[in-house]
PDB file of N, CA, C and O in Angstrom:
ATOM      1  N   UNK A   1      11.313  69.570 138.211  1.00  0.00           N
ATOM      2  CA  UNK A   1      11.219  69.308 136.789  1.00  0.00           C
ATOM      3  C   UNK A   1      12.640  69.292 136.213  1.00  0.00           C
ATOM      4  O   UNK A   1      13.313  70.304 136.410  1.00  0.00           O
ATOM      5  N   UNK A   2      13.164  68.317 135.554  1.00  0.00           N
ATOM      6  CA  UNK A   2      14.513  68.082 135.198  1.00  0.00           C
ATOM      7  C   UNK A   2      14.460  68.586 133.668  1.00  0.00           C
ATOM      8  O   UNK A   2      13.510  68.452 132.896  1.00  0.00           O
ATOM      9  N   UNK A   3      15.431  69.062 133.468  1.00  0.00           N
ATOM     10  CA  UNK A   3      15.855  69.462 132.073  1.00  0.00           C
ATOM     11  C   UNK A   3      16.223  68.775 131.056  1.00  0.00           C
ATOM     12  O   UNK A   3      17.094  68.023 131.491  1.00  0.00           O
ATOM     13  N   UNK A   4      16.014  68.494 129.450  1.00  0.00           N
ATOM     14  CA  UNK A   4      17.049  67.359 129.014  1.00  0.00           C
ATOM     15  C   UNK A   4      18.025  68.084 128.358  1.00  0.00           C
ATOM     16  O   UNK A   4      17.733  69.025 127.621  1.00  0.00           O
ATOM     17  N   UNK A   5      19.338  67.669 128.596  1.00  0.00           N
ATOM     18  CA  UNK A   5      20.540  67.869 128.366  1.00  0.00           C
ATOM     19  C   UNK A   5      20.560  68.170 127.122  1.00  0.00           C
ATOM     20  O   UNK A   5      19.720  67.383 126.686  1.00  0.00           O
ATOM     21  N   UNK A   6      20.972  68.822 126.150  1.00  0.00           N
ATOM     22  CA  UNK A   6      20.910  69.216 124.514  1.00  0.00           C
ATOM     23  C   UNK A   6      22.479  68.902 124.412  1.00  0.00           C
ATOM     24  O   UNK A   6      23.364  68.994 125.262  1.00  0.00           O
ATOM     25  N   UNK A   7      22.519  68.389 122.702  1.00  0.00           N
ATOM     26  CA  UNK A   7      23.945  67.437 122.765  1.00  0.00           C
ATOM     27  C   UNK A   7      24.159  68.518 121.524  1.00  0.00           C
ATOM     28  O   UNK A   7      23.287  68.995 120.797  1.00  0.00           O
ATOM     29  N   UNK A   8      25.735  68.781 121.505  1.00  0.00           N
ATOM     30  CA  UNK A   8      26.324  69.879 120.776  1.00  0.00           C
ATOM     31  C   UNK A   8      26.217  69.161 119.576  1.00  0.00           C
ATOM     32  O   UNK A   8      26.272  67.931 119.548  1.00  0.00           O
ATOM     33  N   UNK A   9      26.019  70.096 118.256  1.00  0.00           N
ATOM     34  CA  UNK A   9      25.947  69.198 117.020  1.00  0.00           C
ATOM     35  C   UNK A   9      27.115  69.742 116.190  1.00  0.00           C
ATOM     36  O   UNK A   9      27.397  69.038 115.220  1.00  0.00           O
ATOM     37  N   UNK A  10      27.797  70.759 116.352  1.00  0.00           N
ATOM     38  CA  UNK A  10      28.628  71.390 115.476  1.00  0.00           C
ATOM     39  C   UNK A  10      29.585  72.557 116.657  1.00  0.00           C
ATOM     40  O   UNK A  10      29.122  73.179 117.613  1.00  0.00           O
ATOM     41  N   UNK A  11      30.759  72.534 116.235  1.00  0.00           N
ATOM     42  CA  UNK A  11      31.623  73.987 116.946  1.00  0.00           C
ATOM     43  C   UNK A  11      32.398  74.222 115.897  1.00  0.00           C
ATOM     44  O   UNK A  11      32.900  73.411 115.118  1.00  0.00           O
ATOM     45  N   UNK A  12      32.476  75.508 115.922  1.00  0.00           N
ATOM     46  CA  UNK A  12      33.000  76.322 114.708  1.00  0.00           C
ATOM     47  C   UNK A  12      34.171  77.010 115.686  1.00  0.00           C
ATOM     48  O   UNK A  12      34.031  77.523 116.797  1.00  0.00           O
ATOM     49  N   UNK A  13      34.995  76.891 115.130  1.00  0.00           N
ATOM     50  CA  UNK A  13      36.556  77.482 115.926  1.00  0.00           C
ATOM     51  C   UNK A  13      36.913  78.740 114.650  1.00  0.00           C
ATOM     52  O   UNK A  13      36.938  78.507 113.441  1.00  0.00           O
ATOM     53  N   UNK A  14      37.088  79.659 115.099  1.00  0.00           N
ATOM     54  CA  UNK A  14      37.278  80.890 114.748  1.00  0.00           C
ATOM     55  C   UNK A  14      39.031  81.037 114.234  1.00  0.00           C
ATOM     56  O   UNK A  14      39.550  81.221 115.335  1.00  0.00           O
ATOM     57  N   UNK A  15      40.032  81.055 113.350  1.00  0.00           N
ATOM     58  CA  UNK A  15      41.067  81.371 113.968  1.00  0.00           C
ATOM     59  C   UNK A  15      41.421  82.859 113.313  1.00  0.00           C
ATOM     60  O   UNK A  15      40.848  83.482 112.420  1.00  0.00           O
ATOM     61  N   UNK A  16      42.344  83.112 113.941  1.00  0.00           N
ATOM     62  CA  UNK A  16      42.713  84.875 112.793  1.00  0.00           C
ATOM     63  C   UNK A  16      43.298  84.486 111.999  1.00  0.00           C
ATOM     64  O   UNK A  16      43.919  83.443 111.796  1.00  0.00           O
ATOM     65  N   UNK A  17      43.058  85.601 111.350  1.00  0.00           N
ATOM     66  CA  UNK A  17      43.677  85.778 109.695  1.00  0.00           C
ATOM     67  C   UNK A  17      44.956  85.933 110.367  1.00  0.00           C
ATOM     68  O   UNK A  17      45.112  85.872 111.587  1.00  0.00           O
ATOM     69  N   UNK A  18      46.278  86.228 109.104  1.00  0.00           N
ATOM     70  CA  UNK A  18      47.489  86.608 108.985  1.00  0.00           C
ATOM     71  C   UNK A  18      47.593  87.920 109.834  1.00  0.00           C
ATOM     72  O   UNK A  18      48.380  88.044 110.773  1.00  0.00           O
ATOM     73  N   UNK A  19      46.721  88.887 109.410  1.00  0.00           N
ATOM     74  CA  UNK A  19      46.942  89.973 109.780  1.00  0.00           C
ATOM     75  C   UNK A  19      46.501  90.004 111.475  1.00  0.00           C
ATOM     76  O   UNK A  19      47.130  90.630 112.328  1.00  0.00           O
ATOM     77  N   UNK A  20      45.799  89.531 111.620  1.00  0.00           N
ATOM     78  CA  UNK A  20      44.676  89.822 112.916  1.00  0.00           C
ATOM     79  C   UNK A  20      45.807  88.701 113.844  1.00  0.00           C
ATOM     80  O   UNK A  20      45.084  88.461 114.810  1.00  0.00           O
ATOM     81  N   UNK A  21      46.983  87.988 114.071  1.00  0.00           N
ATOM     82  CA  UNK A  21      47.571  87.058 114.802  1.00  0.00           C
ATOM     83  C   UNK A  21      48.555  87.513 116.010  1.00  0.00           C
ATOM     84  O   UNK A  21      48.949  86.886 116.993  1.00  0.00           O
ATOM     85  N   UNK A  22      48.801  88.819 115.576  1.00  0.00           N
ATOM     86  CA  UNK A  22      49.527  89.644 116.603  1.00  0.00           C
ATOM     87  C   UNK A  22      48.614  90.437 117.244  1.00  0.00           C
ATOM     88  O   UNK A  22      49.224  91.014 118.144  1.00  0.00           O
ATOM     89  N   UNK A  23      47.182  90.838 117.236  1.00  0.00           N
ATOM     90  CA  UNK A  23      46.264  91.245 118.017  1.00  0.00           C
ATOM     91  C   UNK A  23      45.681  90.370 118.858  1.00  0.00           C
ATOM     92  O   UNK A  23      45.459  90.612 120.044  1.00  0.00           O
ATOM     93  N   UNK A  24      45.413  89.324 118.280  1.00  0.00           N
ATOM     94  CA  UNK A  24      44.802  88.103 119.281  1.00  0.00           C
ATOM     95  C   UNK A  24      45.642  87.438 120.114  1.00  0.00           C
ATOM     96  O   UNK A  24      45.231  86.948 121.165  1.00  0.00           O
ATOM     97  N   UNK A  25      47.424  87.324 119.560  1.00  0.00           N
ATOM     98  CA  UNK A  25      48.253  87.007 120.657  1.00  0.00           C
ATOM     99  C   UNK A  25      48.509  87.857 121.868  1.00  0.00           C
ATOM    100  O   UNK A  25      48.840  87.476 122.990  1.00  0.00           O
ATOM    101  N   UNK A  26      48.261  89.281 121.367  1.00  0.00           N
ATOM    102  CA  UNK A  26      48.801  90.102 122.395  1.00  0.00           C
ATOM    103  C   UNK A  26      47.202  89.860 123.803  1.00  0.00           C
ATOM    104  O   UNK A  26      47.261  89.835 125.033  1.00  0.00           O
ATOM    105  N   UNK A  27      45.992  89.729 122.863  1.00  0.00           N
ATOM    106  CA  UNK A  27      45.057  89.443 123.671  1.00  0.00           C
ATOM    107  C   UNK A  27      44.681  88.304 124.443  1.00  0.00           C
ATOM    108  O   UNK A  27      43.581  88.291 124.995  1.00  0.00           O
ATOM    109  N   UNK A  28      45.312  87.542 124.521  1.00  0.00           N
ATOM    110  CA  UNK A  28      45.204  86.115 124.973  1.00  0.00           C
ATOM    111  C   UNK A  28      46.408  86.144 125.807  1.00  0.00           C
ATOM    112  O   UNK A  28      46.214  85.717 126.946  1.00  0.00           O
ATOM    113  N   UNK A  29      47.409  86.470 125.589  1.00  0.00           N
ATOM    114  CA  UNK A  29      48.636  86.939 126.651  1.00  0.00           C
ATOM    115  C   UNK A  29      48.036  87.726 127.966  1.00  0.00           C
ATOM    116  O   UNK A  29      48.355  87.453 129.123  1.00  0.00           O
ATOM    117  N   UNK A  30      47.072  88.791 127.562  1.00  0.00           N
ATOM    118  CA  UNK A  30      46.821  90.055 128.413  1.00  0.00           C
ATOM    119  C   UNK A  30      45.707  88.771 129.523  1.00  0.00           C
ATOM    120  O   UNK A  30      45.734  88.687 130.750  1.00  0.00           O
ATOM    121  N   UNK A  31      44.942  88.036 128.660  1.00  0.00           N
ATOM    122  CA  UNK A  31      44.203  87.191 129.445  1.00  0.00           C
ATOM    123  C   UNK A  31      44.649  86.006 130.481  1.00  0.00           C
ATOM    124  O   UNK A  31      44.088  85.527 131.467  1.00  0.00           O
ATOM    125  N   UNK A  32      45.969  85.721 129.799  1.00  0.00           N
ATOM    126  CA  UNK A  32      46.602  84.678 130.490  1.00  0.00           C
ATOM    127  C   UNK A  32      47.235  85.350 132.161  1.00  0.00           C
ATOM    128  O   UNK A  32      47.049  84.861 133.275  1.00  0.00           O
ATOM    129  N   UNK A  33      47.912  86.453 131.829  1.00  0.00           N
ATOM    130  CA  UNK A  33      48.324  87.298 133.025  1.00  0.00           C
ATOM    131  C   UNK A  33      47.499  87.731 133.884  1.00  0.00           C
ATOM    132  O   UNK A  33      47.917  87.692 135.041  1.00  0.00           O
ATOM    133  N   UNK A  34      45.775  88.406 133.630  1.00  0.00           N
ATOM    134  CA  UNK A  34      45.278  88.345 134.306  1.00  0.00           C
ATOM    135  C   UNK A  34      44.813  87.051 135.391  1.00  0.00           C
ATOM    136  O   UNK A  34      44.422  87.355 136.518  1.00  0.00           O
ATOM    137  N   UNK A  35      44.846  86.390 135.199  1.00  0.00           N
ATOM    138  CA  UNK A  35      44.342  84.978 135.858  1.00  0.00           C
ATOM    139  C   UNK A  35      45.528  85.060 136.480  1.00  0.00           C
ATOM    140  O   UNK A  35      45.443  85.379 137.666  1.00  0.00           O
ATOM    141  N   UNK A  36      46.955  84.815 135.921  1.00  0.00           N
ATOM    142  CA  UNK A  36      47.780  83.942 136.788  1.00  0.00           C
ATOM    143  C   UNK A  36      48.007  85.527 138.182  1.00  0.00           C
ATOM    144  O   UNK A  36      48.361  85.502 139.361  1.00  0.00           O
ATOM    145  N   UNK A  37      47.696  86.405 137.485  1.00  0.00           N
ATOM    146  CA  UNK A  37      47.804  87.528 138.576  1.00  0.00           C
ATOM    147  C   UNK A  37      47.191  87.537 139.738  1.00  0.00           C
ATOM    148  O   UNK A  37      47.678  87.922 140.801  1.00  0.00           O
ATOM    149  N   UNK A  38      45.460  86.858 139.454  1.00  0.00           N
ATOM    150  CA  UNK A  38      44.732  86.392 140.003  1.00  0.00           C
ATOM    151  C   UNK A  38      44.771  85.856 141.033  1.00  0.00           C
ATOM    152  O   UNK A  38      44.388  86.246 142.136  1.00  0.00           O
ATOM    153  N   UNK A  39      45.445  84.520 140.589  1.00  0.00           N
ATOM    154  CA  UNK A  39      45.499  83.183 141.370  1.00  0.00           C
ATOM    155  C   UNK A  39      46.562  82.721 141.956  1.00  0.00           C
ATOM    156  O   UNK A  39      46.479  81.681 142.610  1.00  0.00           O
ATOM    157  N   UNK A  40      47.869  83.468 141.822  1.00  0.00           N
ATOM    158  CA  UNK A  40      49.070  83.864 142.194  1.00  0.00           C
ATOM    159  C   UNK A  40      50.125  84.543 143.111  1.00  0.00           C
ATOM    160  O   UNK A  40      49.919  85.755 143.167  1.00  0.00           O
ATOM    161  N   UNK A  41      50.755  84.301 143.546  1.00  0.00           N
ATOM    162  CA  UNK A  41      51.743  85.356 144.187  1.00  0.00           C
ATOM    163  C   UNK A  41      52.934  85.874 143.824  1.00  0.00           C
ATOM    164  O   UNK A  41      53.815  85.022 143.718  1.00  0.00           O
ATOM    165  N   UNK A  42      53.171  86.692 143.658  1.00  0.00           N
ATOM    166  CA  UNK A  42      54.190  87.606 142.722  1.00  0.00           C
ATOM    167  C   UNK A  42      55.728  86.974 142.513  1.00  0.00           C
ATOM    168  O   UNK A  42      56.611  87.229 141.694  1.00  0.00           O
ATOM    169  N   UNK A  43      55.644  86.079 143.573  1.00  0.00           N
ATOM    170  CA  UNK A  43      56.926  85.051 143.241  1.00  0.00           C
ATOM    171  C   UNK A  43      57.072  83.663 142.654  1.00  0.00           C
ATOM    172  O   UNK A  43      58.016  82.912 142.407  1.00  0.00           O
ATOM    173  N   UNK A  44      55.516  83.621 142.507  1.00  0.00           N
ATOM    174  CA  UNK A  44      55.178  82.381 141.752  1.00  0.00           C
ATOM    175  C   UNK A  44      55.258  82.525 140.247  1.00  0.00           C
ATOM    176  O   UNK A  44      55.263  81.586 139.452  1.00  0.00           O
ATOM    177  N   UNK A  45      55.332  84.110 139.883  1.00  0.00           N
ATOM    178  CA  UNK A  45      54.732  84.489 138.729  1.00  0.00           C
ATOM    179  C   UNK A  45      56.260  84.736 138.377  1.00  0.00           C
ATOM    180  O   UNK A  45      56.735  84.104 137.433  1.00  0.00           O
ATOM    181  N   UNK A  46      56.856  85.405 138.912  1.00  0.00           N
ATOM    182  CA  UNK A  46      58.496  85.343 138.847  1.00  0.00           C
ATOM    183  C   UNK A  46      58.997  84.386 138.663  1.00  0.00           C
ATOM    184  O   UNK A  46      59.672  84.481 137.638  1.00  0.00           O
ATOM    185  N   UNK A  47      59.063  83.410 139.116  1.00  0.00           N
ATOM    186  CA  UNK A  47      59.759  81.846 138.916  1.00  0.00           C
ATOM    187  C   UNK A  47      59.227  81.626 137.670  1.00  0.00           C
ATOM    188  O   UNK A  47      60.174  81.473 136.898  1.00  0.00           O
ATOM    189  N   UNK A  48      58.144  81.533 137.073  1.00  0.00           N
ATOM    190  CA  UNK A  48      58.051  80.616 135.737  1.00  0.00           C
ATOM    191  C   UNK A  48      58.136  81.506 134.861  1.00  0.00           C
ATOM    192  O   UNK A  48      58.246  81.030 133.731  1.00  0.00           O
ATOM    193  N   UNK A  49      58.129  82.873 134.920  1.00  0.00           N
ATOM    194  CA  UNK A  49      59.086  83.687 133.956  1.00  0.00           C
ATOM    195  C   UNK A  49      60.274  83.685 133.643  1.00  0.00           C
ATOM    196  O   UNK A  49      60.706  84.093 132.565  1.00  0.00           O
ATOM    197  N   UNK A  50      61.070  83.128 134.745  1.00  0.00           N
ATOM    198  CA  UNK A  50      62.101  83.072 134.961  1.00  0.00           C
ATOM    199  C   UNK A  50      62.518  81.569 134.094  1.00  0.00           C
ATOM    200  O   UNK A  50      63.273  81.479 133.125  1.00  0.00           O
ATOM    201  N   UNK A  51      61.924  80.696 134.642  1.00  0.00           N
ATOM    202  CA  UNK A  51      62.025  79.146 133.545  1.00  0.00           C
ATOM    203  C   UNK A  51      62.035  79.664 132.399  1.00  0.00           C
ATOM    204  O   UNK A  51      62.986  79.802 131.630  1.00  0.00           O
ATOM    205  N   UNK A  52      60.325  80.128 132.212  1.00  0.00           N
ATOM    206  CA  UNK A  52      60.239  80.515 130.318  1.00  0.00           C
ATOM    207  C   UNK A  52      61.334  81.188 129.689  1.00  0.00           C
ATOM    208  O   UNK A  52      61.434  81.250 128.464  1.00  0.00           O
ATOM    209  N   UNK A  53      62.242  81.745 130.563  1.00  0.00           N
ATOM    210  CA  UNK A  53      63.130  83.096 129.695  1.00  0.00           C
ATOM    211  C   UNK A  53      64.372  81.885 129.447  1.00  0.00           C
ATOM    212  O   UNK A  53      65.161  82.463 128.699  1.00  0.00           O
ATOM    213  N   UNK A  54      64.751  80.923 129.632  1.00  0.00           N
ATOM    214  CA  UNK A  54      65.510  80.019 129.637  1.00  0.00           C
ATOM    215  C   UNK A  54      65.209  79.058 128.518  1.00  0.00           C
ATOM    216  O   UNK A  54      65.947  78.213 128.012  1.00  0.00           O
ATOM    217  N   UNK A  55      64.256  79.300 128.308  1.00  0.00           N
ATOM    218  CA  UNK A  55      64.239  78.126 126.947  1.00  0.00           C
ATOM    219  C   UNK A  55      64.356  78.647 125.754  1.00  0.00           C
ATOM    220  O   UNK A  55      64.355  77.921 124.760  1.00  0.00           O
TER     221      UNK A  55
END
């Protein structure tokens, strides 16, 4: 029995307030590191720190 696909009608994007922009950056940072920690090797993660600190 096949399903029918339901088509999105609306997305509501959330962003922070003024105040709330240094909590959600620091949280989305903490998320980004986990993954690349993840999926990574500690010298891979070194090198493009190493780029980023250069610009």
């Amino acid at each position: 029995m096949a399903r029918k696909s339901s088509e999105v009608k609306e997305v509501i994007v959330h962003y922070p307030e003024g105040e709330n922009k240094e909590e959600f950056n620091k949280k989305a940072s903490e998320a980004v590191i986990k993954i690349l920690c993840d999926k990574y090797p500690k010298e891979v993660i070194e090198e493009v720190l190493d780029k980023l600190s250069k610009l």
